[in-house]
Steps between C-alpha positions, in 0.01 A plus 500: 500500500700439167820372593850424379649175547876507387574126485211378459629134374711432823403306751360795737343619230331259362336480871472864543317540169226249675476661820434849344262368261323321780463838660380650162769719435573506057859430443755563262750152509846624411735311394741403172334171452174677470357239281541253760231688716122437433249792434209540670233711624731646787855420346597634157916350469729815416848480337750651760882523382692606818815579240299734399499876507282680822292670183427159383443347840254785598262472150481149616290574797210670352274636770568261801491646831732289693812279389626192627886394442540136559726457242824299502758311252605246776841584517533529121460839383542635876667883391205591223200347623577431889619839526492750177193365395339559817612833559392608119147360604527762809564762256223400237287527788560851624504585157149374428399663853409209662525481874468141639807314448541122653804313487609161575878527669681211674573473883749686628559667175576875701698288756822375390644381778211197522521391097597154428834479298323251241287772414742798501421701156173451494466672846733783380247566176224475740640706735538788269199469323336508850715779606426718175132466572507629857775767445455583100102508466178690631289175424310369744687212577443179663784233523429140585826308608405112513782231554540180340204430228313134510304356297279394756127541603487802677319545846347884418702515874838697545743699734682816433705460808757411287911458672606255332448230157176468461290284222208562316227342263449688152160547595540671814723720362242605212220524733715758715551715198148472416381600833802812520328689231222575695645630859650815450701436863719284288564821296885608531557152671760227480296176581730174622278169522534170509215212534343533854212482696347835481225528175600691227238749554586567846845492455489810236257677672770548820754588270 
């Protein structure tokens, strides 16, 4: 497929971009520091202004099939990228007709009662960006709610028996949204996971 990575220069993305191109899917790497991303064969870098209009958001797609949001400011910019910027992408993306839409949400983000205070506004921007996908869109959503990020080796093993705090290595996380675009019984679905014991593969395929 040709897909949309929104983000591409993050630290998910950077993974995701390897896991899709490992599956040979051609991507389009998103992202405002678009030099920073290295063409090749499978990945041509894309400027992507989130403060940008949904007309300029949507040429910036070109033909891909799918889009990824894994986007983020990290805490600075949490109102036009966290949120606005995310729900513009939505937008570009039913304008363009595209279907598949993947986004990368925090745990708990629909559940306010179990955020952390530390973390208060950036739940509330992901809350609403989550909650205009589900309520706002016809895409054909799938949202991915991981807890804490590490920078760790990750085990390709995880849970989504998720009740409370839950950790997980970068590269777990990107090979979950990897695997997601290619079960449609994650279609429509809010996924919680932390890192577990069940394989990815099996994991997603229970969903």
């Amino acid at each position: 497929m040709k897909i949309f990575i929104a983000g591409a220069t993050g630290r998910v993305g950077e993974e995701l971009i390897k896991n899709l191109a490992a599956k040979g899917h051609d991507i389009y790497a998103g992202a405002r520091r678009d030099q920073d991303i290295e063409a090749t064969d499978s990945v041509k870098p894309v400027h992507l202004d989130l403060h940008g209009t949904v007309d300029e958001i949507a040429d910036t797609l070109a033909d891909a099939e799918a889009v990824y949001f894994v986007a983020g400011s990290r805490g600075k910019d949490l109102l036009q990228t966290d949120l606005y910027g995310a729900v513009k992408l939505m937008q570009a993306v039913e304008q363009k007709g595209i279907k598949r839409y993947i986004h990368l949400s925090s745990l708990f983000a629909l559940q306010p009662d179990k955020w952390s205070e530390a973390l208060t506004e950036y739940n509330i921007a992901k809350f609403f960006s989550d909650s205009w996908l589900i309520d706002k869109t016809k895409l054909d959503y799938t949202i991915l709610q991981p807890g804490t990020l590490k920078e760790i080796p990750g085990s390709g093993k995880i849970t989504i028996d998720i009740i409370e705090k839950s950790e997980n290595a970068i590269e777990n996380v990107a090979a979950v949204l990897a695997a997601l675009l290619e079960q449609d019984n994650t279609i429509k679905k809010v996924i919680l996971m932390g890192d577990g014991e069940t394989p990815i593969e099996e994991a997603v395929k229970k969903i």
